[in-house]
VEXFI-273209 format. One line per 3 residues: number of its first residue (from 1); their letters; for each residue x, z, y of C-alpha. Coordinates in steps of 0.2 Angstrom, whole numbers, plus 5000, padded with zeros to 4 digits. Example, Ala and Ser with C-alpha at 12.3 -4.5 7.8 and 13.67 -1.06 7.14 Angstrom:
VEXFI-273209
1> as> 5062,5039,4978  5068,5036,4995
END
This chain:
VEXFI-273209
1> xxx> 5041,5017,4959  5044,5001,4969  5058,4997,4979
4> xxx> 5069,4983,4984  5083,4977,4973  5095,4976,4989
7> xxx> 5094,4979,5005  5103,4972,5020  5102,4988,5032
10> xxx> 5101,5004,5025  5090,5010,5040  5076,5000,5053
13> xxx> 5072,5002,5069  5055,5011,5069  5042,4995,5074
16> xxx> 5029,5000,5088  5013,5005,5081  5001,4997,5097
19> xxx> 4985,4992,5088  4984,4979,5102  4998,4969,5100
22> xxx> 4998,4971,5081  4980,4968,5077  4971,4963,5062
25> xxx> 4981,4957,5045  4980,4938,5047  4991,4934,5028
28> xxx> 4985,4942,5014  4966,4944,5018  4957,4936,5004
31> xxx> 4954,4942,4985  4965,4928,4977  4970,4934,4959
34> xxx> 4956,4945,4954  4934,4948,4954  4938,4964,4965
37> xxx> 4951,4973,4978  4955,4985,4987  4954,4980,5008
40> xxx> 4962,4991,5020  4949,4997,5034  4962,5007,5045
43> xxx> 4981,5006,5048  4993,5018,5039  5010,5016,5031
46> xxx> 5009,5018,5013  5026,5024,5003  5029,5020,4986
49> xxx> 5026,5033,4975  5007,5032,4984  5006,5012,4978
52> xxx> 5012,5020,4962  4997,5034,4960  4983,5021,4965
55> xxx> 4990,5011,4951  4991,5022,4940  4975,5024,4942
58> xxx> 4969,5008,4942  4979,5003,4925  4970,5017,4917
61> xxx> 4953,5012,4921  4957,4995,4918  4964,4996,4900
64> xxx> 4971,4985,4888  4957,4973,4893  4960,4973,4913
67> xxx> 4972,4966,4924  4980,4974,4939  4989,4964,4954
70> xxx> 4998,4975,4968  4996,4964,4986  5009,4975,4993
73> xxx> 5028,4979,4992  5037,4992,5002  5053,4988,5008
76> xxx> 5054,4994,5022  5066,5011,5024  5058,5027,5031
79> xxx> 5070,5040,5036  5069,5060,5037  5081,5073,5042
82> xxx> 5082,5090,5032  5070,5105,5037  5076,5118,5049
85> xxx> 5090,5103,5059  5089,5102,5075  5085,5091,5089
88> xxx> 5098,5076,5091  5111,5071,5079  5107,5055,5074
91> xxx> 5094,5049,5063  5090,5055,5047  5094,5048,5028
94> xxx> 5084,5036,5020  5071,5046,5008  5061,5029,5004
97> xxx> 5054,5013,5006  5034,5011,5013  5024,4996,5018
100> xxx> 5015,4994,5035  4997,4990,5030  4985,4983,5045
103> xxx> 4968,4981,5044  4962,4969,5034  4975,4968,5019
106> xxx> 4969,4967,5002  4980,4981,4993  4976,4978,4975
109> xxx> 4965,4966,4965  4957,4969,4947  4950,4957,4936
112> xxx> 4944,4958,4916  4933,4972,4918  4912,4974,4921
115> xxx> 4909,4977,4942  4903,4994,4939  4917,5000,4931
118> xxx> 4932,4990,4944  4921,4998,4957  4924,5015,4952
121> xxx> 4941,5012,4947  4944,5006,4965  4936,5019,4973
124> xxx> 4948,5030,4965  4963,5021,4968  4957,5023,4987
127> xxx> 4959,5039,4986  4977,5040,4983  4980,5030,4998
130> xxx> 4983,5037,5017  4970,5022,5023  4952,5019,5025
133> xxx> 4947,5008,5012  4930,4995,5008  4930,4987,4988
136> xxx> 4931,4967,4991  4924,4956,4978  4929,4937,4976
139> x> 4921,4924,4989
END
């Protein structure tokens, strides 16, 4: 699974989710590497071991003749507090590192492979994310 190497603080503050002010994806929004990708329609947070089953996926379908590029990284901490605590406390332990996806983001790019086949392979990967998701191909 992903995560960063080193981080500064084990915990962050927890970022406002108002669609307003965040809006739309403005880096990242193009297919740049690949024929195909994967653009996120909604807004979700994605943790790693989710980035990790769509790739899986995706480097399956792909084979030895296909390349994969992942648009994302999480390093962002996310926090939980063991079942059956109660209210107060402080704030839970780290459990993981996510991403914070906003519309528009291409996820994952594939190239090397006919369109039929990335198409599927993508619609798959899809699956594996908590986010609506429309398949991309090169401009």
């Amino acid at each position: 699974m992903l995560l960063p190497k080193k981080v500064k603080y084990r915990k962050w503050h927890t970022m406002r989710r108002n669609p307003k002010a965040g809006g739309m994806e403005t880096r990242g929004t193009l297919v740049s590497f690949g024929s195909f990708g994967l653009k996120a329609v909604g807004r979700a947070r994605v943790r790693s071991n989710q980035i990790e089953a769509a790739r899986k996926v995706l480097s399956r379908s792909a084979g030895k003749g296909g390349k994969v590029w992942i648009r994302i990284f999480p390093d962002m901490p996310y926090t939980a507090k063991a079942a059956e605590v109660g209210m107060g406390k402080g704030k839970g332990d780290p459990q993981g590192y996510c991403f914070e996806v906003k519309p528009g983001r291409v996820v994952f790019e594939v190239d090397g492979i006919p369109e039929k086949e990335a198409r599927e392979a993508l619609r798959k990967a899809g699956t594996k994310l908590p986010l609506k998701t429309k398949i991309v191909a090169r401009i």
